[in-house]
N, C-alpha and C positions, 0 to 999 in steps of 0.2 A: 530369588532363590532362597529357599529354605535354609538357615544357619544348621548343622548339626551340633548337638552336641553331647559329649561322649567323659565317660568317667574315666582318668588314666589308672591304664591297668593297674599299678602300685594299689591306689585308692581306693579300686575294688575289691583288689585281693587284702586290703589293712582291714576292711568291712565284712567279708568274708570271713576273715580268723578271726576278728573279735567276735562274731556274731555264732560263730561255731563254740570259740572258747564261751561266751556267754552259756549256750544251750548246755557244753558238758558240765560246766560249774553246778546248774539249774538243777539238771538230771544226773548227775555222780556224786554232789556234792553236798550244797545247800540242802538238798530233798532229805539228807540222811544225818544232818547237823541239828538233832533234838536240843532242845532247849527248855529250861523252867522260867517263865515270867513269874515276879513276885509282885504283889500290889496289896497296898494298904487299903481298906474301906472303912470310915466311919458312919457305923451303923447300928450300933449295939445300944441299947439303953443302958442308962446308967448304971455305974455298980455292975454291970457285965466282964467278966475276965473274956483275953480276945479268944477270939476260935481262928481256927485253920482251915479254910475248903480248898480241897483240891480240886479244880477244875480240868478234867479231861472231855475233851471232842473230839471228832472229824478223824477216826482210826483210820476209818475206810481200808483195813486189814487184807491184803491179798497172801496167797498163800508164799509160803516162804519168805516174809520177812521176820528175818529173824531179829538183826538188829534192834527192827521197832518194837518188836517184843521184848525183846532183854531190857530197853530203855525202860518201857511199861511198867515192867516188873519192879524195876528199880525205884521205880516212884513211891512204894512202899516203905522206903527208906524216912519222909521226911515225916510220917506218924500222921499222918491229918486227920483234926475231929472228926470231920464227914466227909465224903466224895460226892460230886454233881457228875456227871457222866451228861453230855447236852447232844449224845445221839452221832446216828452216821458211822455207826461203827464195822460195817461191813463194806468193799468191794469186790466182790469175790464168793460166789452163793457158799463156797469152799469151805470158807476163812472162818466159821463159825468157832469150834475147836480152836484156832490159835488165839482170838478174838478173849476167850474165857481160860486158857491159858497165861495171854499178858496181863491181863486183869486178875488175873486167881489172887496176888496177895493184896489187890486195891479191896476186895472184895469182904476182906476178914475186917475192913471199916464199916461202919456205915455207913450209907449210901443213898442216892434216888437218883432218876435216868427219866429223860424223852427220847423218842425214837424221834428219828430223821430221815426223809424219804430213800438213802442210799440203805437205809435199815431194811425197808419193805421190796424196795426194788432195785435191783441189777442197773447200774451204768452204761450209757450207749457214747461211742462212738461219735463227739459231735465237735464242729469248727468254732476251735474257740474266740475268730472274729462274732456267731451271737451271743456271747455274753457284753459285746460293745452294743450289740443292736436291742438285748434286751434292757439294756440302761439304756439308751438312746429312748423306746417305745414305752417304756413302763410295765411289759408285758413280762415276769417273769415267773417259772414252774408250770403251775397251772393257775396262777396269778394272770388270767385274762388269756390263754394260751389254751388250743384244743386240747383236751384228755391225751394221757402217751395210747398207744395202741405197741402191743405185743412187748409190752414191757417184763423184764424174767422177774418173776417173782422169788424173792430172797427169802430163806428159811429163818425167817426174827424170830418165830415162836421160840424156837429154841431159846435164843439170847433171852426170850424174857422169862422163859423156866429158870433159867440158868440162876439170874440175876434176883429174882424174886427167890428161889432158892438160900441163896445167898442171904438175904432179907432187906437188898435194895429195895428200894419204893419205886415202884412206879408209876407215872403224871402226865401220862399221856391223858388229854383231858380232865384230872382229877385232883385231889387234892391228898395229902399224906401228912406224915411226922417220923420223925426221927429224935428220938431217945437218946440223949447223948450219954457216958459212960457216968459223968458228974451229977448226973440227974437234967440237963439245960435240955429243952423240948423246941425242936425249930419245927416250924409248920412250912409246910411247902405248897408250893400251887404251882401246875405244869399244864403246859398242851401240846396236844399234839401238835406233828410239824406243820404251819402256813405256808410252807412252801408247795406241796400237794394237799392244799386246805382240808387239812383234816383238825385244825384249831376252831372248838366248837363255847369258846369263852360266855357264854350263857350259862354254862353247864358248873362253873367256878369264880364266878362272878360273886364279890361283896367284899372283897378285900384282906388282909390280915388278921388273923384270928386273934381274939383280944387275950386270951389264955393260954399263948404260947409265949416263952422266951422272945423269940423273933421269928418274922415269916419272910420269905423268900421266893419268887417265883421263876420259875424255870421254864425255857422254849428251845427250840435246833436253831429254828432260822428266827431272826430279829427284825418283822417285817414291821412298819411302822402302826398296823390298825393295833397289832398284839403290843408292842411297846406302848401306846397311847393307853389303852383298857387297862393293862397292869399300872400304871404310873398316876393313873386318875383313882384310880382305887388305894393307891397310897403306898402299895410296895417299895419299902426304901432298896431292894438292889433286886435288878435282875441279870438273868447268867444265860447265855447264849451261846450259842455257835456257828457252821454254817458257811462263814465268811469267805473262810482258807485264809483270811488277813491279805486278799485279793490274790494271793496265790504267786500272780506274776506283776510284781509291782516295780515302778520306775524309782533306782536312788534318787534321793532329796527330792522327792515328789511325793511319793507313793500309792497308793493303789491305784487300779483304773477301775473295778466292776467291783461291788459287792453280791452281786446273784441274786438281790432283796431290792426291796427301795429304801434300803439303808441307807446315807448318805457318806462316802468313800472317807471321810475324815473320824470316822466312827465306826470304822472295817475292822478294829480290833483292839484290846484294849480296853481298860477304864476313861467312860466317860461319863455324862448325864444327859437324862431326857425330861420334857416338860407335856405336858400334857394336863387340862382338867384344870389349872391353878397351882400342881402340884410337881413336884420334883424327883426322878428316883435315881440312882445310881444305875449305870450298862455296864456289863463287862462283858463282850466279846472277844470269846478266843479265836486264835485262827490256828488251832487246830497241827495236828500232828499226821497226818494223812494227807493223801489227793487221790482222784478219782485217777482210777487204772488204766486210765485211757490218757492223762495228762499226768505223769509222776516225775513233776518237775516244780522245783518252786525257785525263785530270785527275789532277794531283798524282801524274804519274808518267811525264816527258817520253821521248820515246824516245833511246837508247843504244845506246854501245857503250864496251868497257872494254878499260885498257891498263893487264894487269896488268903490276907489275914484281918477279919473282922475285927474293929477297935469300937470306942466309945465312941458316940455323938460328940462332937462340938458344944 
């Protein structure tokens, strides 16, 4: 005869309210506790005074929040040389207008931006057990995955009037500069997002430009072919997004999925990557957004980073 066995109700209902309390913390709580990550990078040549980059990602902006906006706005506060904007800044076809709203006084900076596929296209509806199955299989975006079909297409023209307006740069595929106030010239190199490969690194291929102050290259998502190519070309930092800094991660563990073939110890953050012989500095944000469909985060508040460029070693 079959033993049964059975959880005593106590047990299940102690499982139940923490795992409820959990969800409301996630979704009322955490989701709405903005935060600034500061990090140091030594990167500058000598004789360089430090610079400031503000790293903002992953808005994914739906309409009325207002909060995230006031936050936004507020980041004008800390003066930064230049602003990276690393894309993803819409869910919501809506959200366009509030989007260039919270950003209006990032915007009186200098700047550059890549777009991110939440930029181009609308968010669906999907079971966040495949993001275990797209780490399990290797298969993620359109990284080895059939084309979406009836995907809404998101009104980005706009953001990129808006932004180039402005006199952000834009690096979807290309290359730019930024004129800082001192006279200091950083060179920039960007692609579009690899996550719906539209990263065409042929096109900005050969490295740092020898006549710029410093050069830097920018991507949305940080999938390992685009982190190898920039790192072998010599880029000493690149700046990313994308992650959500796994979004829902487990305390004193942390992440479970980065949505790339990132590797989950490198979901957010300053780290380093190796590639060619050569070494460059990663900083992945995890971002101040979630998709509209998931507007929940645990043990991984949303963000933004103000890095501060120092001297070489």
């Amino acid at each position: 005869m079959r033993a049964r066995y059975r959880l005593p109700l106590k047990t299940a209902l102690g499982i139940t309210t923490v795992g409820a309390a959990c969800l409301g913390y996630a979704a009322g709580v955490e989701v709405r506790s903005f935060r600034l990550r500061r990090v140091s990078v030594p990167v500058l040549p000598r004789g360089m005074h430090p610079l400031r980059v503000l790293q903002v990602s992953d808005i994914h902006m739906v309409g009325g929040q207002r909060r995230k906006q006031q936050w936004l706005r507020s980041l004008a506060g800390l003066r930064p040389d230049f602003v990276i904007n690393t894309g993803d800044n819409l869910s919501d076809p809506e959200a366009v207008p509030e989007v260039l709203d919270a950003l209006g006084p990032l915007m009186e900076f200098p700047g550059a931006y890549v777009f991110g596929s939440n930029d181009y296209y609308g968010p669906k509806l999907r079971n966040p057990a495949k993001y275990l199955m797209e780490r399990a299989t290797g298969r993620h975006g359109l990284n080895g995955n059939p084309p979406a079909v009836g995907a809404v297409h998101n009104p980005w023209e706009g953001l990129r009037d808006s932004f180039d307006a402005a006199g952000w740069v834009g690096l979807s595929n290309t290359r730019g500069r930024l004129k800082l106030d001192d006279g200091t010239e950083i060179a920039l190199t960007g692609l579009d997002d690899p996550h719906i490969k539209r990263d065409r690194y042929a096109e900005v291929a050969g490295g740092p430009e020898a006549d710029a102050d410093l050069s830097l290259a920018v991507v949305h998502a940080p999938y390992l072919r685009v982190l190898d190519a920039f790192t072998a070309d010599r880029y000493p930092l690149i700046l990313a997004g994308h992650t959500h800094g796994g979004q829902l991660c487990v305390p004193f563990y942390g992440a479970l999925v980065t949505n790339c073939d990132l590797d989950t110890d490198r979901v957010k953050g300053l780290s380093g990557h190796r590639a060619g012989g050569n070494e460059s500095y990663l900083h992945v944000s995890a971002g101040c957004g979630t998709n509209r469909y998931t507007p929940v985060r645990f043990a991984c508040p949303p963000e933004a980073t103000l890095l501060t460029l120092t001297e070489r070693g």
